[in-house]
N, C-alpha and C positions, 0 to 999 in steps of 0.2 A: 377268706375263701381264696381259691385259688382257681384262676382261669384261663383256659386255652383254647385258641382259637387259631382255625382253620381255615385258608381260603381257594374255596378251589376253582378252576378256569374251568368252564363250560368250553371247553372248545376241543375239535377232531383237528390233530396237527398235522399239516403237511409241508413237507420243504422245499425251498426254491432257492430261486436267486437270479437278477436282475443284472447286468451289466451297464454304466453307464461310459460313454465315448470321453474320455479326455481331452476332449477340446470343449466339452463342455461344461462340465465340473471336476473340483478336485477329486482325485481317488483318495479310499480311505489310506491308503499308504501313501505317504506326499512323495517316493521313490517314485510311480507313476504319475505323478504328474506333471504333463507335458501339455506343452500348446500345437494343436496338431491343428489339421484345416478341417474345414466344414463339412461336414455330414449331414446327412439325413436327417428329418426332423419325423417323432412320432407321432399321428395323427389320434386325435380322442374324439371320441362323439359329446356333442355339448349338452353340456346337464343341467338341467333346472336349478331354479334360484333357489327354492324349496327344501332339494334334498341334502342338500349339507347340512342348511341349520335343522332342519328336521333330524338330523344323524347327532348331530351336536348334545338338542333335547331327549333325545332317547338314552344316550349316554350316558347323561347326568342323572336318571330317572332310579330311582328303586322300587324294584316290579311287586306286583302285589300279589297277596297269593291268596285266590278267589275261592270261596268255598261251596262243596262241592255239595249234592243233596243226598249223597250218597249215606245210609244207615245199617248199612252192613255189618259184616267182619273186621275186624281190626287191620286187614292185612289191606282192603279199601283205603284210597286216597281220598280224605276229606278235604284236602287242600292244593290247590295245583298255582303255580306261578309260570309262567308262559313268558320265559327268555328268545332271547336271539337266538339264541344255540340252541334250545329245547326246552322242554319241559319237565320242572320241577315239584312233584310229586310226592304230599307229604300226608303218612298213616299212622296209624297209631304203631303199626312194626318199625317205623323205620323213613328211609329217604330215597324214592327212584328218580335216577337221571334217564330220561329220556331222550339222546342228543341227536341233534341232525349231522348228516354225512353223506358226504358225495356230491356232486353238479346238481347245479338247477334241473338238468333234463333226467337223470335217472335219482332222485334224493331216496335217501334209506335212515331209519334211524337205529340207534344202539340201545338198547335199556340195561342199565347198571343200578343194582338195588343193593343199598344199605339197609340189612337189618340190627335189630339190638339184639346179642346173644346175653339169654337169662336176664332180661331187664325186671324193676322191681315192679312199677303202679306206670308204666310210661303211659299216658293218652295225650293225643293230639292237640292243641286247639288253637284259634286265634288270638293273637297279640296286639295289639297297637291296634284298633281300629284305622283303615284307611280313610281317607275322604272319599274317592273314586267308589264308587256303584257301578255296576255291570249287570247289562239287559241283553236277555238271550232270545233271539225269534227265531225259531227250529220248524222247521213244518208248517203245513199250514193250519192243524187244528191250533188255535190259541189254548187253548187250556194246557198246554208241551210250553207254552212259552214262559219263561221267567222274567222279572224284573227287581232291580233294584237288591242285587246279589250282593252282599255284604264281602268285602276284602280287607285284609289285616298286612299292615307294614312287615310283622312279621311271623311265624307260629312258632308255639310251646309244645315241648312232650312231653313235659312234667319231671316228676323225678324216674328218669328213666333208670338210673343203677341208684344204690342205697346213699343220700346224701350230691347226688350226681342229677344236675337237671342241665335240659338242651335245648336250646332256643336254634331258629335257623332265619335266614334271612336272604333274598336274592339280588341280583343285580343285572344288568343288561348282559353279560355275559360269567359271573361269576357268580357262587354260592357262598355265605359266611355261614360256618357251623360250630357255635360257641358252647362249649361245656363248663357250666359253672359248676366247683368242687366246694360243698359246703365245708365250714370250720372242721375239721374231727374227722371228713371223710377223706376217702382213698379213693384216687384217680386212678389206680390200677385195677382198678373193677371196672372202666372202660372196655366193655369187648364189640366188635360190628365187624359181622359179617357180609360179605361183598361178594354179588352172583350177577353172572351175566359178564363174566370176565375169565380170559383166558392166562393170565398171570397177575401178581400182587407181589409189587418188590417197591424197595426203599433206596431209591439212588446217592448218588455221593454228594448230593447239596441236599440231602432231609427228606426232601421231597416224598411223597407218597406216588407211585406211578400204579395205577390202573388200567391195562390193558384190553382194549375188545378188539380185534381184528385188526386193523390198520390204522388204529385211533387208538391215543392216550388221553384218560382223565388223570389230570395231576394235580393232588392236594399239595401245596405248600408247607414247606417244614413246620411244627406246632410254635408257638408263641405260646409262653405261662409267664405270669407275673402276679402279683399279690398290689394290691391298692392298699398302701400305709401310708395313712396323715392327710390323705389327695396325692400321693404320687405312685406313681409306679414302678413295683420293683420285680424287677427278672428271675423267672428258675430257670436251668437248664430241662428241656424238655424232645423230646422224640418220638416217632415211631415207635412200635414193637410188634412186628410180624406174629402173632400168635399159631395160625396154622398157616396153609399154603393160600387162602384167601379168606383171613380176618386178621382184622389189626387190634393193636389197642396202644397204650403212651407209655414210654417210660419216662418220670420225672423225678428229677434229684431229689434231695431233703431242701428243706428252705428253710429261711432262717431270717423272720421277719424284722430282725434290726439291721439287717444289710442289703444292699443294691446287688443286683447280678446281672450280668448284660453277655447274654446269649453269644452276640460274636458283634463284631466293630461294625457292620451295614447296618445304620438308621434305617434306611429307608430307601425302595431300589423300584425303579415303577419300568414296565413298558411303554412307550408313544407312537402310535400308529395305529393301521388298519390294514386291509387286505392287501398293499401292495407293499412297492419298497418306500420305507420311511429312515430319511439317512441326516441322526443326530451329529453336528461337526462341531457347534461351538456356544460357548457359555461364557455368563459373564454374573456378578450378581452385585446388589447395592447392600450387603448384608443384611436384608431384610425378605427380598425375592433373589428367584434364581432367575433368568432369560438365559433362551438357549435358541438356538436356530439352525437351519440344515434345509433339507430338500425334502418335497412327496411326490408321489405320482397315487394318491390315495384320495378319491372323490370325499369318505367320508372320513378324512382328520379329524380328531377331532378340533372343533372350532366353537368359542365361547360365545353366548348373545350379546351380539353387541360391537361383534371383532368389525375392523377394519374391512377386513374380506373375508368373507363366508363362503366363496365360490374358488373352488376349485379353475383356475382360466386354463392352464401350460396345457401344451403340446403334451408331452410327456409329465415333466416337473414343473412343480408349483415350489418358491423357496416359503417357508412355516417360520414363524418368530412363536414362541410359547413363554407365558411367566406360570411359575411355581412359585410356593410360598415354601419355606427351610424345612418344613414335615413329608416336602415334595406331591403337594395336592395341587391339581391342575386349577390357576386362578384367570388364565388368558389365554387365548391361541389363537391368530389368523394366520391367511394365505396371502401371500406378497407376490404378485407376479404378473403378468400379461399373456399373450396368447400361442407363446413359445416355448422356450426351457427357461425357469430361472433357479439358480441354487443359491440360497445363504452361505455365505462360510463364514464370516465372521460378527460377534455381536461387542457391543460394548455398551454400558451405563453410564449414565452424564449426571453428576450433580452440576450445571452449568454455573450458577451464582454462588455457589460455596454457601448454599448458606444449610445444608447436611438435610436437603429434600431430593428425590429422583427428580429429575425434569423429562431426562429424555434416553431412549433406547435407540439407539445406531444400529443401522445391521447394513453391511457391504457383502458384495457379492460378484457375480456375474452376471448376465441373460442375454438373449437371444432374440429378446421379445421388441420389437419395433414398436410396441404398445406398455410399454412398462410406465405404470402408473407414475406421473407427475405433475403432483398440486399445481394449480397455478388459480389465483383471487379470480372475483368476479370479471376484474380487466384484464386479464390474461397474462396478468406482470409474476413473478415468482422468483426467489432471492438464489434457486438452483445455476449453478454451473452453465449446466447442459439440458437440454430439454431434448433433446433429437436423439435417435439411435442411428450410431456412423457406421456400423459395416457389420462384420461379421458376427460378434460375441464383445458386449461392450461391459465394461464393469460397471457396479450399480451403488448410491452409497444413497441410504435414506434416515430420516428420523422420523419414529413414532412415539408418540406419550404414554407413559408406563404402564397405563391399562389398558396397551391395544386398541384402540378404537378408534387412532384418529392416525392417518398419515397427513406428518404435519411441512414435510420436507423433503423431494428426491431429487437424483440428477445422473444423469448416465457419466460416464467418466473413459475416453477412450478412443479411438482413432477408426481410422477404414480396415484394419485389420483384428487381430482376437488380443482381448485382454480378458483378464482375469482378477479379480482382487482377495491377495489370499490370506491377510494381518492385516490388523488397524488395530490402531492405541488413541487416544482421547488425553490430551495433557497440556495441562496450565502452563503456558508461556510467559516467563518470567519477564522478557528482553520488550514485552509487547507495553508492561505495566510502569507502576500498580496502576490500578489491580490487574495481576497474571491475565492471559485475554485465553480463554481454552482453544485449541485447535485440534481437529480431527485428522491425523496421520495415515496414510493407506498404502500397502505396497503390492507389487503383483508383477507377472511376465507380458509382456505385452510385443508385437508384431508391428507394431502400426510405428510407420516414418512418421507419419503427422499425429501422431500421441500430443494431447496437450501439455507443449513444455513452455512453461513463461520464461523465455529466452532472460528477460534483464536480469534474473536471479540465478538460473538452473547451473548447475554441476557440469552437465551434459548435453548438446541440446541436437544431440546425433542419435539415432539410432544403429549401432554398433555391428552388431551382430543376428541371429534368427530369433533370438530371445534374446531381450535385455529386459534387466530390473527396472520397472519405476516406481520412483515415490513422490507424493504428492501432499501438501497438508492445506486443507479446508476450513471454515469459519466456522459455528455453529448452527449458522442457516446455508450450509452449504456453498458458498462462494470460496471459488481455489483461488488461491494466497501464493504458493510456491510447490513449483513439481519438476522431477529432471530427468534425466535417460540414466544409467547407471551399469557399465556391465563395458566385454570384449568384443572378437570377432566372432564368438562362437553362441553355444546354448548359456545363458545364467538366467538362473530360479530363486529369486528370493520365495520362506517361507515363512520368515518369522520377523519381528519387529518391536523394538524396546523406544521411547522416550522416558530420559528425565534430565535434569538441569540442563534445559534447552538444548539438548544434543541427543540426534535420531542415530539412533543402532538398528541392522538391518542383516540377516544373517540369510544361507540359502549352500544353492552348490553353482556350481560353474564348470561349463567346460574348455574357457578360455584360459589361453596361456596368458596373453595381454590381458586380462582384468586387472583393473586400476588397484594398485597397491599403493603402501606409503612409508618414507624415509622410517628406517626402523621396525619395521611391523616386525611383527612373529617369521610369518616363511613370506619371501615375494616372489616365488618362481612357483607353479604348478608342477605337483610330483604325480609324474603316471599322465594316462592318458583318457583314463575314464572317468574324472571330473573331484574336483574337491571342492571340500566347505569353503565359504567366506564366511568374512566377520566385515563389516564397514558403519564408522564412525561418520556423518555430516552433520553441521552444525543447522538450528533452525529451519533456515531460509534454503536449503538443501542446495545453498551454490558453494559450500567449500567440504572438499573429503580431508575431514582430520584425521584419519585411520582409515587403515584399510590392508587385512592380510588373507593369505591361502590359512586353512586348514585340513591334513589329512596325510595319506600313503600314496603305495604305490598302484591302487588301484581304488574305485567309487567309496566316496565318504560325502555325507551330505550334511548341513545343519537344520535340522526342524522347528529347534525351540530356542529363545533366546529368553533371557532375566535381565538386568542391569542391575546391581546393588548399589545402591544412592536414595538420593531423595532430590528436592531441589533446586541445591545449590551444590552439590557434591556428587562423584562418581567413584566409588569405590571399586568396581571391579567391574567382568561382564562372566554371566557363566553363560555359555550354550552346549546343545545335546542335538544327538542327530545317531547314527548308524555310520562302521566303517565298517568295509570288508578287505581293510590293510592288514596286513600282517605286523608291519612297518609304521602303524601310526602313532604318533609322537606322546608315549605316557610318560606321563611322571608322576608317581605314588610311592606309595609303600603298603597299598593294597596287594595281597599275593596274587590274585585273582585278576589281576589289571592290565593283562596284557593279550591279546588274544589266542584264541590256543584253537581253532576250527577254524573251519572253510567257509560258516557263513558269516553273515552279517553279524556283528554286535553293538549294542549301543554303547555310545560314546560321549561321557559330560567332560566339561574343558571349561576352566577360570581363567582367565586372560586379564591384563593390566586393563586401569582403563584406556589407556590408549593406544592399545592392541601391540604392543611395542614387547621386544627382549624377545631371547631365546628362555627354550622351552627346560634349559639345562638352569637357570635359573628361578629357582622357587618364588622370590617374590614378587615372580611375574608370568608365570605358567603353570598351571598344573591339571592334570588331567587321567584319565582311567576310561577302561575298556569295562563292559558290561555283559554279562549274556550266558550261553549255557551253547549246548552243543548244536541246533538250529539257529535260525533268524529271530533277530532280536529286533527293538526300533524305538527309541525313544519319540512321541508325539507332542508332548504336553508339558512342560515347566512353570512353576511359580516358586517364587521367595520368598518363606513364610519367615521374615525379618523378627518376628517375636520371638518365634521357636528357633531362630539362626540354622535354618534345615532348607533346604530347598525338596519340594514336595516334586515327583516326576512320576508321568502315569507316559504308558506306552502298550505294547502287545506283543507279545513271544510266542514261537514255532519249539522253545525247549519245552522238555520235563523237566530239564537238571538247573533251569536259572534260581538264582544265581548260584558258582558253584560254594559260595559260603556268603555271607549265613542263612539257616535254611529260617524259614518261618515259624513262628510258635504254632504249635496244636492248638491252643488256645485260641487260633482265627480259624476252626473249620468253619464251611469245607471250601476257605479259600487260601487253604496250606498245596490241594493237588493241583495237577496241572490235568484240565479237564478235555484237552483239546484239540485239535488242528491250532488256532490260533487264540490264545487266550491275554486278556488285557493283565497289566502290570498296571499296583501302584506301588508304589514306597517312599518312604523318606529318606534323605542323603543328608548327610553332614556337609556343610557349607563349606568346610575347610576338605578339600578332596585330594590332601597329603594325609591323612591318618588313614592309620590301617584298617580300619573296618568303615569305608563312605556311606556302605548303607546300612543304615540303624532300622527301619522295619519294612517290612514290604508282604503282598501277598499275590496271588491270582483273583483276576475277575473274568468269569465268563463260564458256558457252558461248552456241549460237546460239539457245538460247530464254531464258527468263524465269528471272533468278539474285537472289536476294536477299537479302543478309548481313543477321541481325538482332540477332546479339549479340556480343560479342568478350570476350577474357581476356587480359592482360599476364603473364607469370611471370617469376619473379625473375632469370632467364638475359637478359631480354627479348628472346624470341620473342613470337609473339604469334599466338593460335589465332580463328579464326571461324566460325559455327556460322550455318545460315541454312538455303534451300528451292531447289531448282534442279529446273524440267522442260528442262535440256541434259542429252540423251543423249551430247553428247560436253563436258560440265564438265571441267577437267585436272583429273585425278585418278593416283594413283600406284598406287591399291588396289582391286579393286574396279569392278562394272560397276553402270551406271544399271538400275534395278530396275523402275519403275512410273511412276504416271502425273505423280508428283513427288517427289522423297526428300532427305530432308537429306543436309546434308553440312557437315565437316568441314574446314577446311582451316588449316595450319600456314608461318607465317612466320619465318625468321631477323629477328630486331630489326634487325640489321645490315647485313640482306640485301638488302634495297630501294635497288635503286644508288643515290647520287646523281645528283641531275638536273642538266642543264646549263642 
């Protein structure tokens, strides 16, 4: 048999969008971000301890759908299910959504009915018996009152078309509506008509969109596969507009000795709730995903048991969430105190090697004078810092892999704003045996009295309005070594690589003086609107064994850094970033590799390892232009060393990226460019002197503002991305767009990204 399923979001969309201040977390494009002075903070009214987890449990809940005592006509709902969104309303014709719409103070609802055109024997009935009973007390005559109302997990229609039966099932805001195709029958005798709707079209990601008024119900592209042996194998499946309001599916032929896989997204969920939910970074132990970002959303959701279940901030609360690799939500608390705090970066620790998770790291920022730090029954605690010193201090904690215990934090930072915007976790060789792990952190920082451990540090000056610091930590957070880094001017570290005991550190500058080294690549700053670094310091961050410019005659920045190594060796360093030179220094035999428009493009770059030689020399520079006729921007790199490809996710303002090669059709509908700003992934050939660097790539996102900020490789290679998307209709497999911006999640086959022609 063959079956298809459907899932639609109960929800009436409406659009927004939040701004947040740059001095207090990173924007999603790290182009704006700047360490500015102190602002305003937003005030929230405080919320019971109750209703988070209470939002949590509802969440998790599959709604039951209560039967009804009605004995009527067929066109009667015998079964109703009572979502968040509305009411779900099942007859022997068919399925009414009843949704809610509008403010609390004037609410209206919408009614959209599914019926079945020419169905054969369809009748209603319960499924699954529930546990839960429901008692009605109505009026005051008792003999009106009911008890003990039977509900079912889920309802049947029988065989509504010839060989064609339909089960349905609810959820806190969602509907599953599954058509099982017996052996021998035809799925094209699917017909339902749809009333109560002023248009019925089929958008460019599958989607089913249903219109009432100023409200879209959208059914989700179909999903068909066949179950052979215990596994399951894919058809190509869609839409099929019948009239101007009924559908029905077109499905390929199938061909039950072979797999078929619809298009390369595993699996693509929404995270959030009604306000802005801002996804930045991810990290995984090949087994879970962790991801973390910022909310200003009371009901996140949050698992039983989390760490924090209460929403505190001002504005933002920073969220840590674990996923399991099918991307089902397995953890999620609130990190924070009584101010702003934002996550930006996460990282996974097997600490003892011996190949168990131990610990999740998440650094960041806050504001909060109150930011949660352990300390024993005696007040002792293994933390750095325990005080908050001024402004905006950076934050770096550890919690245990299921969320539910902060086991370790420390503020990190001076009397003025810092920020922490990278951290890497890496086995220090120089410390052993055995390797001792140290936790690395880099960031902008303001503050003369930043903690530098003079007997080691680089630097122990504050330079400039921005300088870089880096800093590395013990596993119980005790800082080890940290130093100033940077000119007279602005420098923004963004990015940060360790391996064989030597810390890479990449960003922009707008100092002509930033510390350079005998031989680098360029040592003078070209232009005057700031270019990349690249800088090499050894361990103990008190010697720069590298250190060069990169870029043109005007802004070019570095966002991402790789290191190729392991170790005891450094083979190379790639980084990526955006130029908007005209001038900046390629070398390829890409045709496409040189810039040819006014905006931005991105920009990957291989360098020695010890940042050394000119760029006219191949076996020590090479580098290519990226992009289409808008802004382009590299965010996110990793080095899938198995696959010799380096995997790069970013976000583009073109339709035309790149201008070759274009995408297989084979990856609808993420061949179009859907958007204002829509996210990039693809794969690049490691060697970035061959003519064709990028071997597959596609678009991600819908028709507002999508933008991937961080990415994870796992050992299968798959390959997971984590960002911020205001597309009410993003492809997503799980899950409806929530608010006025919500992270999301989204999962790649490594293998899955066709090749391009």
């Amino acid at each position: 048999m063959v079956r298809s399923l459907c899932r639609i979001g109960l929800v009436i969309l409406l659009a927004g969008s939040v701004g947040i201040h740059a001095s207090e977390a990173p924007a999603s494009n790290p182009a704006d971000m700047e360490v500015a002075s102190e602002t305003g903070e937003a005030n929230s009214a405080p919320k019971s301890a109750e209703q988070p987890q209470l939002a949590a449990q509802i969440k998790a809940l599959q709604v039951p759908f209560i039967a009804s005592d009605t004995s009527g006509s067929a066109a009667e709902a015998k079964y109703v299910a009572k979502t968040l969104a509305g009411s779900v309303l099942a007859s022997d014709q068919g399925v009414t959504y009843q949704l809610k719409q509008g403010v609390a103070t004037k609410p209206s609802t919408v009614a959209i009915k599914e019926t079945w055109i020419k169905p054969e024997a369809a009748k209603v009935s319960g499924l699954k018996p529930s546990k839960a009973r429901f008692n009605f007390y109505k009026g005051a005559d008792q003999r009106q009152w009911k008890r003990n109302v039977p509900a079912y997990e889920e309802v049947g229609f029988g065989q509504v078309y010839q060989g064609v039966f339909v089960t349905l099932k609810a959820y806190n805001n969602n509907v599953e509506k599954i058509f099982t195709v017996s052996s021998g029958a035809d799925p094209h005798r699917i017909a339902v008509r749809v009333d109560g709707i002023s248009e019925l079209r089929i958008n460019h990601t599958g989607e089913l969109e249903l219109r009432s008024g100023p409200g879209i119900l959208r059914m989700t592209a179909p999903v068909a596969y066949q179950e052979v042996s215990g596994e399951r194998r894919y058809v190509k499946a869609r839409y099929h507009k019948l009239t101007k309001n009924s559908y029905g599916f077109k499905v390929a032929s199938y061909d039950r000795s072979l797999p078929l896989i619809i298009d390369p997204l595993l699996a693509s969920t929404f995270l959030g709730e009604a306000d802005s939910d801002i996804g930045y970074a991810i990290d995984s132990d090949n087994a879970s995903i962790y991801v973390t970002g910022w909310t200003n959303s009371a009901y996140f959701p949050i698992s039983d048991g989390a760490y924090d279940p209460i929403h505190k901030g001002g504005s933002y609360d920073a969220f840590v969430s674990q996923y399991n690799l099918d991307l089902e939500l397995q953890a999620s608390t609130f990190l924070g105190g009584s101010a702003n705090d934002f996550g930006v970066s996460i990282a996974v620790a097997d600490l003892d090697s011996d190949g168990t998770l131990d610990a999740v790291y998440v650094a960041g920022s806050t504001k909060s004078n109150d930011f949660p730090i352990p300390v024993s029954d005696n007040g002792t605690t293994t933390a750095f810092d325990t005080r908050f010193n001024g402004v905006q201090d950076g934050f770096l904690c550890r919690l245990n892999p299921a969320l539910t215990d902060l086991e370790v934090a420390t503020y990190l930072g001076g009397t003025g704003t810092e920020q922490i915007y990278a951290m890497k976790i890496a086995q220090i060789q120089s410390f052993g045996p055995p390797p001792v792990p140290m936790i690395y952190v880099t960031g902008p920082t303001q503050s003369k009295n930043f903690p530098v451990l003079a007997d080691s540090a680089y630097s122990v000056v504050l330079s400039g309005s921005n300088d870089v610091f880096l800093a590395a930590l013990d596993q119980d957070l005790r800082l080890h070594f940290s130093t100033f880094l940077g000119g007279t001017a602005s420098d923004i570290p963004y990015a940060l690589d360790v391996k064989a005991d030597t810390v890479f550190v990449a960003g922009s500058t707008l100092s002509a003086n930033f510390p350079t080294s005998p031989g680098a690549y360029r040592r003078t700053l070209v232009g005057s609107k700031g270019d990349a670094f690249i800088c090499r310091l050894n361990y103990s961050l008190g010697h720069l064994e590298g250190s060069t410019f990169l870029g043109g005659s005007t802004d070019d920045a570095a966002y991402a850094l790789a290191v190729d190594g392991n170790d005891t060796v450094i083979r190379g360093v790639y980084v990526a970033g955006y130029s908007n030179s005209v001038n900046f220094p390629t070398m390829t035999a890409y045709t496409s590799g040189k810039k040819t428009n006014g905006k931005e493009d991105m920009f990957l770059a291989w360098l020695a390892p010890t940042l050394t030689g000119k760029y006219q020399d191949s076996s020590k520079y090479a580098a290519t232009l990226l992009g289409g006729s808008m802004s382009d921007y590299v965010m996110a790199m990793k080095l899938d060393e198995t696959n010799e490809r380096l995997v790069v996710v970013g976000y583009s303002k073109s339709n035309n990226f790149p201008t070759k090669p274009r995408p297989s059709p084979a990856v609808r509908p993420y061949t179009a460019y859907n958007g204002k700003e829509d996210g990039i992934v693809m794969f690049v050939d490691d060697n970035l002197s061959v003519s064709t660097p990028i071997t597959e790539w596609i678009y991600l996102g819908g028709t507002a503002d999508d933008r991937p900020s961080g990415l994870a490789v796992v050992s299968t290679g798959n390959l997971y991305v984590v960002g911020t998307t205001k597309s009410s209709n993003f492809p997503v497999t799980d899950g409806s767009y929530q608010g006025k911006e919500d992270a999301f999640i989204s999962a790649f086959e490594g293998t899955g990204l066709r090749p391009l022609p």
